[in-house]
C-alpha positions as CSV (number, residue, x, y, z in Angstrom):
1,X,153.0,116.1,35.3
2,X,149.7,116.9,33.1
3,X,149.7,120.9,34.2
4,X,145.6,120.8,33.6
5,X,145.5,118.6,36.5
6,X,144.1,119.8,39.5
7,X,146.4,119.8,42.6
8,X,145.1,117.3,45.7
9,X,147.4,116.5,48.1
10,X,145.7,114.6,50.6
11,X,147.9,116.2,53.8
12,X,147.8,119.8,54.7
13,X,151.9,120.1,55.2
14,X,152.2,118.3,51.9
15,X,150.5,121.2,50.8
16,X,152.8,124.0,52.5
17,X,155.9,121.6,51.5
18,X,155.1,121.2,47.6
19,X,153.6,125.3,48.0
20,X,156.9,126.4,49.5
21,X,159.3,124.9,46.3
22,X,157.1,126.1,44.1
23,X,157.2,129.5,45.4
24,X,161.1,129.5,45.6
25,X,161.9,127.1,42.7
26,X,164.9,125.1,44.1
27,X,164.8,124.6,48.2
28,X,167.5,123.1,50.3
29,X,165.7,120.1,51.8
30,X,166.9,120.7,56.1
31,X,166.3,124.9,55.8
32,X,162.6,124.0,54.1
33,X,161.8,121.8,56.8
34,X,163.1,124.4,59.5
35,X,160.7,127.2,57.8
36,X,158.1,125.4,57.8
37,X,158.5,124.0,61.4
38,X,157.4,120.3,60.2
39,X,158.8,117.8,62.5
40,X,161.5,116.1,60.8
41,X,160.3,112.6,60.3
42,X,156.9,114.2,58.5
43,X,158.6,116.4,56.8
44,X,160.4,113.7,55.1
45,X,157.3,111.4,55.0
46,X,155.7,114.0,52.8
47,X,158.7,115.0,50.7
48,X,158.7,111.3,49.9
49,X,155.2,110.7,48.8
50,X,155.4,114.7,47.2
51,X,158.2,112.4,44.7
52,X,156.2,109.1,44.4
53,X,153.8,111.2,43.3
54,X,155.6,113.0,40.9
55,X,155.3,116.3,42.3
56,X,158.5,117.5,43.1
57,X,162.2,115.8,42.8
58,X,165.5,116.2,44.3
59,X,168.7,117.3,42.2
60,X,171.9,118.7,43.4
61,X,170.8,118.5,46.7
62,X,167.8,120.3,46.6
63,X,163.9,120.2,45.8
64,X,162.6,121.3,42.9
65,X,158.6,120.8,41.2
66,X,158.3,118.2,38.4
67,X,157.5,118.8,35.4
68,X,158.0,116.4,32.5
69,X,159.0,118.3,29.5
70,X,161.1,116.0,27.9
71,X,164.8,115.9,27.0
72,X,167.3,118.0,25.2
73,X,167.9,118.0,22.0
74,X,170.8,118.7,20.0
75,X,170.9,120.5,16.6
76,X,173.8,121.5,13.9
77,X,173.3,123.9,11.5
78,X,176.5,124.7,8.9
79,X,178.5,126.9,11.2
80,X,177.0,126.1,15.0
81,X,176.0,123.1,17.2
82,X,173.5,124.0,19.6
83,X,170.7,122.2,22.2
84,X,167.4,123.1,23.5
85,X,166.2,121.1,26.5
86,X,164.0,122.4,29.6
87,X,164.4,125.4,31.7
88,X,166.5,124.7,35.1
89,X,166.4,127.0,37.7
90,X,170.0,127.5,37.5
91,X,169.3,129.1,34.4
92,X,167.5,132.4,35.8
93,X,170.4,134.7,35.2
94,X,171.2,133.5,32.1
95,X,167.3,133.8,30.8
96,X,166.8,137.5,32.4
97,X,169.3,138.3,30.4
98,X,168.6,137.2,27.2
99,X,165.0,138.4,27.5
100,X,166.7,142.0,28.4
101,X,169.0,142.1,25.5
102,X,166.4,140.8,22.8
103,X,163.7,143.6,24.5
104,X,166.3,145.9,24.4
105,X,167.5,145.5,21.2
106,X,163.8,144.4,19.4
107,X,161.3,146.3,21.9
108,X,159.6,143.2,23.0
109,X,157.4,144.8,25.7
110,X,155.6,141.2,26.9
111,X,159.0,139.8,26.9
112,X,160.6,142.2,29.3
113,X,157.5,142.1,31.8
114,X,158.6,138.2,32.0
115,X,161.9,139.2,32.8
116,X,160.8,141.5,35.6
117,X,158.5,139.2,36.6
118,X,161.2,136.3,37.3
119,X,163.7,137.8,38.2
120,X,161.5,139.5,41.3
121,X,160.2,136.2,42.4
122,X,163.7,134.3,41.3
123,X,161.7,131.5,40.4
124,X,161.5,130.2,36.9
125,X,159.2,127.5,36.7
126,X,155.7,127.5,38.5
127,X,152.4,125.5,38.5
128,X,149.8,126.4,41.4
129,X,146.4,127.1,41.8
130,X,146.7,130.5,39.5
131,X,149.1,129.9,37.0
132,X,151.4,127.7,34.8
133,X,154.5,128.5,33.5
134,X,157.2,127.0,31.7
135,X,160.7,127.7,30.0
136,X,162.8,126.2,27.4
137,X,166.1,127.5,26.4
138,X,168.8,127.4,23.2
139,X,172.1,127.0,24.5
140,X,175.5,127.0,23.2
141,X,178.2,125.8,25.3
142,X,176.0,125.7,27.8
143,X,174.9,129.4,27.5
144,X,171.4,130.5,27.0
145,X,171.3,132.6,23.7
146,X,167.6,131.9,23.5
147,X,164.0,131.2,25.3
148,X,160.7,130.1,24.5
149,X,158.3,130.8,27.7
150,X,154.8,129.6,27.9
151,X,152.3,131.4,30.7
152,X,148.8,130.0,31.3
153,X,146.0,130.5,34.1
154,X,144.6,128.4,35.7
155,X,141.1,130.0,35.4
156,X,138.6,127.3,34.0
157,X,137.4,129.8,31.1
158,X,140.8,130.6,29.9
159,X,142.5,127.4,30.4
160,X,142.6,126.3,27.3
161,X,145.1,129.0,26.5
162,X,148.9,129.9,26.8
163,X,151.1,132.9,26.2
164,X,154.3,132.9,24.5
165,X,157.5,134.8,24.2
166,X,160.2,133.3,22.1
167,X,163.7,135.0,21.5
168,X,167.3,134.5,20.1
169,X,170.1,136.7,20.9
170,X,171.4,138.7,17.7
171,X,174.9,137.1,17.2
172,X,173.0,133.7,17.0
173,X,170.0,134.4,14.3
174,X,169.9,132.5,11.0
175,X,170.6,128.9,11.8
176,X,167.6,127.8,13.0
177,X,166.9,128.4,16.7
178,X,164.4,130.2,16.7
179,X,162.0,127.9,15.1
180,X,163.3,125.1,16.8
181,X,162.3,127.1,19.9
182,X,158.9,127.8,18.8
183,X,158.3,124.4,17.9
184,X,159.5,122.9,21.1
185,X,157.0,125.4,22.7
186,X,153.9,124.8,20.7
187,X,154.7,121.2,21.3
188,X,154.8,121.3,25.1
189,X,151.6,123.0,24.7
190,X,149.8,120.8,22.5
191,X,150.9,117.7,24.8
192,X,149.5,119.9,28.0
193,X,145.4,120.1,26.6
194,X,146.2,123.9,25.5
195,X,144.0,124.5,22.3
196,X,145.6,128.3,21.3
197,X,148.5,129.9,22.3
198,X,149.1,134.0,21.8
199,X,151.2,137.3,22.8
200,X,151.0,140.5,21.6
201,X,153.9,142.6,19.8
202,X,154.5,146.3,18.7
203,X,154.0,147.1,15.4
204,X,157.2,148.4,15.0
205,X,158.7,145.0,15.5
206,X,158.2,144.2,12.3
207,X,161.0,141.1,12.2
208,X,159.0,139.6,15.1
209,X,155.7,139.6,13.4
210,X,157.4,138.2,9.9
211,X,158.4,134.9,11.7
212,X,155.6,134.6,13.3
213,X,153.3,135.2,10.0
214,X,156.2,132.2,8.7
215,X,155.0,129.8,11.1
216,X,151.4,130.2,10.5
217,X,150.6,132.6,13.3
218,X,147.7,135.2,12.1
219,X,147.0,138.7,13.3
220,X,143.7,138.8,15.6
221,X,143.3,142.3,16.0
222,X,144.9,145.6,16.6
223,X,145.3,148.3,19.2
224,X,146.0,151.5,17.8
225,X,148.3,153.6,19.6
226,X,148.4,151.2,22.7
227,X,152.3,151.6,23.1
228,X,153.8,154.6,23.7
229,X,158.1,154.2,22.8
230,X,160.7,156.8,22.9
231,X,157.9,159.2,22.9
232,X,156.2,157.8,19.6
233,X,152.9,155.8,19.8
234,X,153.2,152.6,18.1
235,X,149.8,149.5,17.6
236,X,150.0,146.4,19.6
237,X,149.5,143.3,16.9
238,X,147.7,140.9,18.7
239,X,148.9,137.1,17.3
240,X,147.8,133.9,17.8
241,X,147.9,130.4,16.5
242,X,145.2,127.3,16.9
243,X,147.1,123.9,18.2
């Protein structure tokens, strides 16, 4: 699924089904169909040309919204083996967490607004009428010690744009995830008709703003004082990078 493209459904309760995952991010088939009071026989009717139609698919025993951002991949540095691949929602804890612990630990103030912002709707992926937005995540042994999350809205004059957040948990910096992260990101967006992508970090997150001026990021403005942290005002450094 193109994200750009505009969502038609052709059936009002194809609508409220495909509405209904979105909103929830994984839906057991028989309690969706009970909420939503569709008769069963249309409600699976719609579900099945929801998946012909490559809006939503069925894992695990429960619905989900497709979107195609390819596979995982695997990676080896000297001393660690790790793979990034697409978000799942049964990776919501595990990102929450991350984004806490890297906010925490770097003050990533965007960052941690994402990780209010999911966990309150305990929904990771979304793509509706407003918004767009999509995770991917490092994992070792199948934990997430890292993210790159992509948000963009849907509004004609600013759809050519997406925000980012990209992180690595401490104990795993200096083999290479984080790049591979931010690549992986820009990528996805590139492939989805985005043309610039952007966040904004405090100024005394200096490490953050090196690897971003590394991978060719530049500084568009600054707001003085915008931040205030631990009592102490600190500038908001405004980044962005043309796909």
């Amino acid at each position: 699924m193109v994200l750009s493209e505009p969502l038609e459904f052709g059936h009002d309760d194809r609508k409220r089904i495909y509405e209904y995952v979105e909103r929830h991010g994984a839906v057991d088939p028989l309690e969706a169909q009970e909420e939503l009071g569709i008769e069963p026989g249309g409600f699976r009717h719609h579900v099945a040309i929801l998946k012909r139609d490559g809006r939503l698919e069925e894992k695990d025993g429960t619905l989900r919204v497709t979107i195609d951002a390819g596979a995982e991949e695997e990676y080896r540095s000297e001393e660690l083996e790790f793979h990034i691949r697409p978000a799942r929602q049964e990776d919501l804890a595990g990102i929450v967490g991350a984004i806490r612990q890297v906010a925490e630990e770097r003050t990533y103030i965007e960052a941690e607004s994402v990780a209010d912002e999911v966990d309150h709707e305990e929904a990771l992926l979304r793509h509706n009428e407003l918004e767009s937005r999509m995770f991917f995540v490092a994992t070792v042994d199948d934990d997430v010690v890292g993210w790159v999350h992509l948000h963009a809205p849907e509004l004609e004059k600013l759809s050519h744009t997406a925000e980012l957040t990209v992180g690595v948990l401490d104990g795993y910096h200096g083999h290479g995830i984080g790049s591979h992260l931010l690549a992986r990101g820009l990528e996805w967006a590139g492939t989805n008709g985005y043309e610039k992508v952007y966040q904004s970090i405090p100024s005394t997150n200096e490490d953050a703003i090196a690897f971003l001026e590394a991978h060719d990021w530049e500084t568009e403005a600054v707001r003085e004082n915008h931040y205030k942290l631990n009592g102490h005002y600190a500038d908001e450094v405004m980044m962005a990078v043309e796909l």
